[in-house]
C-alpha positions in Angstrom: 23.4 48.5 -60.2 23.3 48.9 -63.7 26.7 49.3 -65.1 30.3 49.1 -63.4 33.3 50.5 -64.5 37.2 50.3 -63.1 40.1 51.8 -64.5 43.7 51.3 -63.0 45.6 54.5 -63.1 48.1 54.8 -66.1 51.0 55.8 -63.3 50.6 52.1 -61.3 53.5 50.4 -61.2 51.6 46.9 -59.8 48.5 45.4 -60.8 44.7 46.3 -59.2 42.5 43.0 -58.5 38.4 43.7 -58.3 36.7 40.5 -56.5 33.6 39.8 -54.7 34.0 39.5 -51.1 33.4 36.5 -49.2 30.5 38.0 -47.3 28.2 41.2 -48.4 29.0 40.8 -51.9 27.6 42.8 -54.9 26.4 39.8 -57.1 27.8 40.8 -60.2 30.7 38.1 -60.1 29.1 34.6 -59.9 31.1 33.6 -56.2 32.9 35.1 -53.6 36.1 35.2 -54.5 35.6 35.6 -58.1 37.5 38.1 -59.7 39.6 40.4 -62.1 43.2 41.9 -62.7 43.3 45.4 -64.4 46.8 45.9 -65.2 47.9 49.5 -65.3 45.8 51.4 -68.3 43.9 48.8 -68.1 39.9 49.4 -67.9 36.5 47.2 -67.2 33.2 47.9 -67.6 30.4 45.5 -67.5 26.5 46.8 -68.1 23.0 45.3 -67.1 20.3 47.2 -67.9 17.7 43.9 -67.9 15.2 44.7 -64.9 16.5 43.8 -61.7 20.1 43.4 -63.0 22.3 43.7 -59.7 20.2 43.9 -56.6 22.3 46.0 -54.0 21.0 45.3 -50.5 22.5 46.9 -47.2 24.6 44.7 -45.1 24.1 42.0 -47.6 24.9 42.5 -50.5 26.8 45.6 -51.4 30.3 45.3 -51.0 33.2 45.2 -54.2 36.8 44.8 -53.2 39.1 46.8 -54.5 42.9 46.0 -54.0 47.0 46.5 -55.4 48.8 43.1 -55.8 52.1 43.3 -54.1 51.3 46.0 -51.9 52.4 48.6 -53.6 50.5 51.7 -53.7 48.6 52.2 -56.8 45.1 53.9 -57.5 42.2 53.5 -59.8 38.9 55.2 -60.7 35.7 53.2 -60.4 32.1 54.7 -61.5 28.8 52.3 -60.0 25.5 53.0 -62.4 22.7 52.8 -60.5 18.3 52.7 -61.5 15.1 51.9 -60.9 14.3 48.7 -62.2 
């Protein structure tokens, strides 16, 4: 992965949280459980373009979780960059 981008929809009425899941997680926070709130409007991107940058592996490490605080229904648009190294 080379890039990562998140938006929260301008419409949400709660907050959206990105974090790196416990297990399987893309390594581009530094520990499981590390992670983000995008209020609504709010947007994220982050960019590697070093070689290497985030290794994505099947099964192991290729998860990002995505979800609304409070439970409310909100939505949010997320674009993953990927490359060669």
């Amino acid at each position: 992965i080379k890039a990562i981008y998140v938006k929260a929809a301008d419409a949400n009425t709660t907050n959206i949280t990105v974090t790196r899941p416990a297990s399987n997680g893309v390594p581009f926070l530094l520990t499981a459980g590390d992670g983000f709130v995008l209020k609504p409007g709010q947007e994220f991107l982050l960019t590697d373009f070093s070689a290497g940058a985030w290794a994505v592996a099947a099964g192991t490490a290729d998860l990002i979780n995505v979800a609304n605080s409070a439970g409310a229904a909100g939505t949010y648009d997320i674009v993953v960059v990927g490359g060669l190294s």
